[in-house]
C-alpha positions as a Markdown table, in Angstrom:
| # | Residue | x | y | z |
|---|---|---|---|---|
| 1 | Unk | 9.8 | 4.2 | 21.5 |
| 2 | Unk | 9.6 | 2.9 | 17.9 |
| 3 | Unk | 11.5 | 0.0 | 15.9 |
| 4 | Unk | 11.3 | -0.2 | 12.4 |
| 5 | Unk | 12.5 | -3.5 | 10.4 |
| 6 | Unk | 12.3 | -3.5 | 7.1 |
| 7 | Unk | 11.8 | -7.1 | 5.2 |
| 8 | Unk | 11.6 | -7.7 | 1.8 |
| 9 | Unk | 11.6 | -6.4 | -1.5 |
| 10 | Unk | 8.5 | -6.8 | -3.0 |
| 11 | Unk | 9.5 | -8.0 | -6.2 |
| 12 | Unk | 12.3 | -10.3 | -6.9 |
| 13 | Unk | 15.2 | -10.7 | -6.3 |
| 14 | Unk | 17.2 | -9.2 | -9.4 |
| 15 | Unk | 14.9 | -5.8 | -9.2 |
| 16 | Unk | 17.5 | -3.7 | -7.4 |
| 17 | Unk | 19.4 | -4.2 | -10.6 |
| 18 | Unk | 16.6 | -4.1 | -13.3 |
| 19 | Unk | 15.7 | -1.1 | -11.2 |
| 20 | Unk | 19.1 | 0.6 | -11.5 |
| 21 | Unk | 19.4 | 0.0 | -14.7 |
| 22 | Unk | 16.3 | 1.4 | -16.2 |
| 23 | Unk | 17.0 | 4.7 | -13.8 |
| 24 | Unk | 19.9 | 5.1 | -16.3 |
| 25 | Unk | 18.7 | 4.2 | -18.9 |
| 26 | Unk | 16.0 | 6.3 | -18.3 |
| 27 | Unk | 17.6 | 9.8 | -17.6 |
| 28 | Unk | 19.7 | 9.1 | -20.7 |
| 29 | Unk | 17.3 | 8.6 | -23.1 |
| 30 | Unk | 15.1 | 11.4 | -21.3 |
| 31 | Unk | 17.8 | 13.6 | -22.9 |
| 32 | Unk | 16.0 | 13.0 | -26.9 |
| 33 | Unk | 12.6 | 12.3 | -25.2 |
| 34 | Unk | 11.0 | 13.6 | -22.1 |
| 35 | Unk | 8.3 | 10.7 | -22.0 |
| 36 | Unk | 11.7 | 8.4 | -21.0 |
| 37 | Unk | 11.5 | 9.6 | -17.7 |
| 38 | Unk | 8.8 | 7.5 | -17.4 |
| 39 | Unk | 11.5 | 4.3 | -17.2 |
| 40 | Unk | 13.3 | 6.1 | -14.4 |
| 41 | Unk | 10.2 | 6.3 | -12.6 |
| 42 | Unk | 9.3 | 2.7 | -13.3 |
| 43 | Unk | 13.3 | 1.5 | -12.1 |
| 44 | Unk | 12.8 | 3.9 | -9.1 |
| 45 | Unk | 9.8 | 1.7 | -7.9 |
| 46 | Unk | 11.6 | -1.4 | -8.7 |
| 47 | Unk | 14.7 | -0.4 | -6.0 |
| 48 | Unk | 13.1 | 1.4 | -3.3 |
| 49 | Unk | 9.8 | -0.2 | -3.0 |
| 50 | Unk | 10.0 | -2.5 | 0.2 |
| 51 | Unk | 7.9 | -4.3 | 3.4 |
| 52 | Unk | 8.2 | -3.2 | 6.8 |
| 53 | Unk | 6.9 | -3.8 | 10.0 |
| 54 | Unk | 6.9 | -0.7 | 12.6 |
| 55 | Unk | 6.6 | -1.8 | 16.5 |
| 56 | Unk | 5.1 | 0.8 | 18.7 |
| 57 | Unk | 6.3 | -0.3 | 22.5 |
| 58 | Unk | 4.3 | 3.1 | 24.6 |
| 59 | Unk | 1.0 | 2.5 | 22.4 |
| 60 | Unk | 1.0 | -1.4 | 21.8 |
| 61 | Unk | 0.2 | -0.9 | 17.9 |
| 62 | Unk | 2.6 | -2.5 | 15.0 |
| 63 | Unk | 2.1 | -1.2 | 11.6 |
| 64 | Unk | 2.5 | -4.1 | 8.6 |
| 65 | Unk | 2.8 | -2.7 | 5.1 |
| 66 | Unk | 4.6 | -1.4 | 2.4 |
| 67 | Unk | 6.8 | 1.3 | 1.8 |
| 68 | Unk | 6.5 | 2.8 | -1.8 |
| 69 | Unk | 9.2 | 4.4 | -3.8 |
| 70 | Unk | 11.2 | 3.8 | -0.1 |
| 71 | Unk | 9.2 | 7.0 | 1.2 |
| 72 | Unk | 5.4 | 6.6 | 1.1 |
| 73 | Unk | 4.2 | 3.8 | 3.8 |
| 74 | Unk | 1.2 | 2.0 | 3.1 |
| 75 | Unk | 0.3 | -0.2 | 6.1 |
| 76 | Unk | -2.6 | -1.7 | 8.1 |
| 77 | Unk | -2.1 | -0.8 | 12.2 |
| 78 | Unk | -3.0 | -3.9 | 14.3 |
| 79 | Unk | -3.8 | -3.3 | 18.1 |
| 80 | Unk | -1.5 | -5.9 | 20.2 |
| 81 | Unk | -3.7 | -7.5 | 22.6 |
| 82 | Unk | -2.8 | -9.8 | 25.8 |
| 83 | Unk | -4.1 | -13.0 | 24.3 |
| 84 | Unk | -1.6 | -12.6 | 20.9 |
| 85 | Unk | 1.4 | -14.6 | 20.8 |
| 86 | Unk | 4.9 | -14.4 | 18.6 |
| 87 | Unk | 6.8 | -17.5 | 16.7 |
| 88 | Unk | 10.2 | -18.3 | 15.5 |
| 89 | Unk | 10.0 | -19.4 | 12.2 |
| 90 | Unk | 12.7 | -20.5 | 9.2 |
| 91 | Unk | 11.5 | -19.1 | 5.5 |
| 92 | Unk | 13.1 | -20.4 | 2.8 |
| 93 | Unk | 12.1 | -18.5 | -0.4 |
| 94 | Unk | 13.7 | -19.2 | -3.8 |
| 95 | Unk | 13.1 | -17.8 | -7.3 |
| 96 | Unk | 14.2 | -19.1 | -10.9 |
| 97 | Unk | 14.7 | -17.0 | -13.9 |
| 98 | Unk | 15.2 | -17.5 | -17.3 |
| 99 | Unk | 17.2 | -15.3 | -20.0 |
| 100 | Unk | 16.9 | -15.3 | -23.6 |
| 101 | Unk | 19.2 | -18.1 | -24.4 |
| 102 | Unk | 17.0 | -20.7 | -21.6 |
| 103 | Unk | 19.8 | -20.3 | -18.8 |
| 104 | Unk | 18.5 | -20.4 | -15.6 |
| 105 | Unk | 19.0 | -18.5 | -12.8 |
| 106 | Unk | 18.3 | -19.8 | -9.3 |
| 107 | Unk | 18.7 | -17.4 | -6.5 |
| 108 | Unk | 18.0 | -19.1 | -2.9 |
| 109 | Unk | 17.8 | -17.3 | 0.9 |
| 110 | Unk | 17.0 | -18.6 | 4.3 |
| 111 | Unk | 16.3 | -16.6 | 7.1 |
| 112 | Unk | 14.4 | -16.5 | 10.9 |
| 113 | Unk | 11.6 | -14.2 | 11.3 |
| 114 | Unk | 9.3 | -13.7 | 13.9 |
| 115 | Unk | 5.6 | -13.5 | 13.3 |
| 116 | Unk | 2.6 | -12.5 | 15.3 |
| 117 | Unk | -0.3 | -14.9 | 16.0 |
| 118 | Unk | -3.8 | -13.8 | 17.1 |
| 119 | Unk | -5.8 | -15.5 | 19.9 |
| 120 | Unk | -6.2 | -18.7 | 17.2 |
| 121 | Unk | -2.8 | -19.1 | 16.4 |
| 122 | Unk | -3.6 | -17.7 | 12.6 |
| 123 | Unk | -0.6 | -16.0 | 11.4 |
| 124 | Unk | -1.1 | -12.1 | 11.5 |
| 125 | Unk | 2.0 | -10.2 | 10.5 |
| 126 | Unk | 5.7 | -10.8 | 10.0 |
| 127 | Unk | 7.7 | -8.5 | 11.9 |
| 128 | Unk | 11.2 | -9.2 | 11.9 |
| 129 | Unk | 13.9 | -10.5 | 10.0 |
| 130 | Unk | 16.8 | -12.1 | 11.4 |
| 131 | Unk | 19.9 | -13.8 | 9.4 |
| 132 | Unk | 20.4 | -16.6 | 12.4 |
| 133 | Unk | 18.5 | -18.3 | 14.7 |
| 134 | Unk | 20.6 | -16.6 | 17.8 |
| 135 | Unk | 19.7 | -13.5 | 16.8 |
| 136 | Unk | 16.1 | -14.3 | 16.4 |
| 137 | Unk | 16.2 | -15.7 | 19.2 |
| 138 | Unk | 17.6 | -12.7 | 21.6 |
| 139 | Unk | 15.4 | -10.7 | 19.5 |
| 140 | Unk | 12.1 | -12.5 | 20.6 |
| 141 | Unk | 12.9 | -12.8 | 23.8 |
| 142 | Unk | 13.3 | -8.8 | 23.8 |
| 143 | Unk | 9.9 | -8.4 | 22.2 |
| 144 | Unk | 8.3 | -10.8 | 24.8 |
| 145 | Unk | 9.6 | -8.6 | 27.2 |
| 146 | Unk | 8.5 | -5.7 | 25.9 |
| 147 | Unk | 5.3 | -6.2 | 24.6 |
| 148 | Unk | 4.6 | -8.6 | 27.6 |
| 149 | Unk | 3.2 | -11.6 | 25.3 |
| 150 | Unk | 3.7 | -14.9 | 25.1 |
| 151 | Unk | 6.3 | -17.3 | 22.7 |
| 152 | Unk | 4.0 | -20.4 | 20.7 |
| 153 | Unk | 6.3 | -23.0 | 20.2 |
């Protein structure tokens, strides 16, 4: 059995937008210009590109990576070994933009993931991502359970 969580977007914010709006732009103007198409590729990996974390329960592996265009994984495998531990962690990430006429735009999110730590208690890999600390907190318990490793507080 296999869970897969997907994270983040890579980029920021505002790039399922940007993204959307060069694939239309894009296929319109490919209309005069076949080179345009390049913009709908370009919006395409804007929208779909995204971070992931797969858990294998049966073979003890996670894969940590990236999905790109939404379809092609690119991921490291890490083995999960006895003396490995998880966390419950808050991130708080915020980005700031600017448009042409100096208006800002501040765009803030908060949520719990859970991250694996190695023997040293070095930070490894992120692997879920959970809107309150409840859920995070049923769903670590479930993945101490299943993995069979222990919680750092």
């Amino acid at each position: 059995m296999k869970t897969i969580h997907k994270l983040d977007s890579i980029f920021a914010p505002l790039d399922n937008s940007l993204g959307i709006v060069l694939i239309i732009s894009g296929i319109a103007a490919s209309f005069h210009t076949l080179s345009a198409l390049f913009l709908s590729v370009v919006g395409i990996f804007l929208t779909f590109t995204k971070s992931f974390s797969t858990i294998y329960f049966e073979k003890k592996i996670i894969k940590s990576g990236i999905l790109l265009f939404g379809i092609i994984p690119y991921a490291k495998v890490i083995d999960i070994q006895d003396s490995m531990k998880l966390k419950l962690i808050k991130k708080h990430s915020g980005f700031r933009m600017y448009s042409r006429s100096n208006r800002q735009l501040d765009v803030h999110s908060s949520d719990f993931r859970i991250i694996l730590l190695n023997s040293k208690n070095n930070k490894l890999v992120e692997l879920t991502k959970n809107a309150t600390q409840e859920a995070a907190q049923k769903e670590i318990f479930n993945l101490k359970t299943k993995l069979n490793l222990q919680i750092c507080t």
